[in-house]
C-alpha positions in Angstrom: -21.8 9.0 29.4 -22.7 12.9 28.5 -19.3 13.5 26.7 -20.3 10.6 24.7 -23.5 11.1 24.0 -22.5 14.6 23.0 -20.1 13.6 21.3 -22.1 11.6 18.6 -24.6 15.0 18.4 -21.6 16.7 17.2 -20.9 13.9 15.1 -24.9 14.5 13.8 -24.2 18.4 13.1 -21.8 18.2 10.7 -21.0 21.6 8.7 -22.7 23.3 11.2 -20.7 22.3 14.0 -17.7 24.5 15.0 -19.1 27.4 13.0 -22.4 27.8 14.0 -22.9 25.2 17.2 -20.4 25.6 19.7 -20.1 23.0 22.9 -18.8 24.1 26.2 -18.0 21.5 29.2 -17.4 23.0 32.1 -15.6 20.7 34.8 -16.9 20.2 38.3 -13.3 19.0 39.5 -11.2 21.8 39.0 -8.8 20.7 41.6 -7.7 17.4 39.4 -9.0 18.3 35.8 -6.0 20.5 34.5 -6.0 21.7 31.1 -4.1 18.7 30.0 -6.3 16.3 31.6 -9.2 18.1 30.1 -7.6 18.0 26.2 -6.4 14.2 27.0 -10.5 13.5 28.1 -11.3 15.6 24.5 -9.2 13.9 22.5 -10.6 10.4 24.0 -14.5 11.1 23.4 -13.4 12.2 20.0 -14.5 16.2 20.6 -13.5 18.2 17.7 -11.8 21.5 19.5 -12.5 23.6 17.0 -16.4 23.9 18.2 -15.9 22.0 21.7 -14.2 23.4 24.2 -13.2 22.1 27.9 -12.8 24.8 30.9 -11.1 24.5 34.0 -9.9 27.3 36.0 -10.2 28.5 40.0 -12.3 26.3 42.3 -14.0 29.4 43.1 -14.9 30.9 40.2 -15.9 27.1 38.8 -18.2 26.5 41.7 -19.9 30.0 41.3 -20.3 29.4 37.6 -22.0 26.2 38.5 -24.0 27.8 41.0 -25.6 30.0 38.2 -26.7 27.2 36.1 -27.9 25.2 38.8 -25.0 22.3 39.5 -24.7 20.6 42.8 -21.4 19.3 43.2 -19.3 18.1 46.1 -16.3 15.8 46.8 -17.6 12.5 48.5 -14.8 10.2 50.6 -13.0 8.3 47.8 -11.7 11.5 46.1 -15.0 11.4 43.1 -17.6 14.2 42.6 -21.1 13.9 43.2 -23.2 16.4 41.0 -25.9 17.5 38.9 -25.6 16.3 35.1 -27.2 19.3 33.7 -26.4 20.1 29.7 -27.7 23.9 29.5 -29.0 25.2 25.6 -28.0 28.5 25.2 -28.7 30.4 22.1 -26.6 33.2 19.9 -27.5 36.5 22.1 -26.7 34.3 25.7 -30.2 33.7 26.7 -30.4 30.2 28.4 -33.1 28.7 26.5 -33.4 25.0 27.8 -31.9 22.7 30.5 -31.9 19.0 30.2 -31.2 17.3 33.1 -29.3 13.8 33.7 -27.5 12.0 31.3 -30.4 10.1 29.2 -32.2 13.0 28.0 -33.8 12.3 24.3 -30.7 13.2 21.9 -32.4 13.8 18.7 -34.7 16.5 20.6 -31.5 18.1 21.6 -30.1 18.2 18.3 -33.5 18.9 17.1 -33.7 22.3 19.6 -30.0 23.3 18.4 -31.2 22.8 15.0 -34.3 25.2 15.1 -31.6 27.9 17.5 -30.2 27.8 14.1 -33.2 28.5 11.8 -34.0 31.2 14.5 -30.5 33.5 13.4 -31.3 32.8 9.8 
């Protein structure tokens, strides 16, 4: 539901997405999402991979990444994940500006906050 979601904000950026407003999803299931899986998932939502990308990488270096934003995430007994949905805003210099967590959060504030990021490094 968050690729999706996300997915119709990029739609909503236009122009400015890919040059100016770059997504990044970083999986929580390193183990099973391999870069294929990951481009196969892209290309399903619709993500335009010239602005969106989809990381994978070592399980250790995943989780520790994770761990720095704030993500909880563990494997429960039928093979899923359980973790945080957290979508992080992060603007041009790498300063984490806003966190919105869950998957329902209001997207028009979120495109609304990119937006003004963007009036900011005018």
């Amino acid at each position: 539901m968050l690729t999706a979601n996300m997915a119709h904000v990029q739609d909503k950026l236009g122009s400015a997405f890919g040059p100016r407003v770059a997504f990044v999803s970083i999986t929580v299931d390193p183990e099973h999402d391999t870069p294929e899986v990951l481009k196969q998932y892209a290309q399903d939502f619709g993500a335009d991979l010239d602005g969106w990308a989809f990381l994978t990488g070592d399980p250790t270096i995943i989780r520790e990444v994770g761990r720095k934003y704030g993500i909880f995430a563990r494997k429960v007994a039928e093979g899923d994940v359980d973790h945080t949905f957290l979508t992080s805003l992060i603007d041009s210099i790498g300063t984490l500006r806003v966190q919105y967590l869950g998957v329902r959060f209001d997207l028009e504030e979120f495109r609304g906050d990119l937006l003004s990021l963007l009036d900011e490094s005018k």
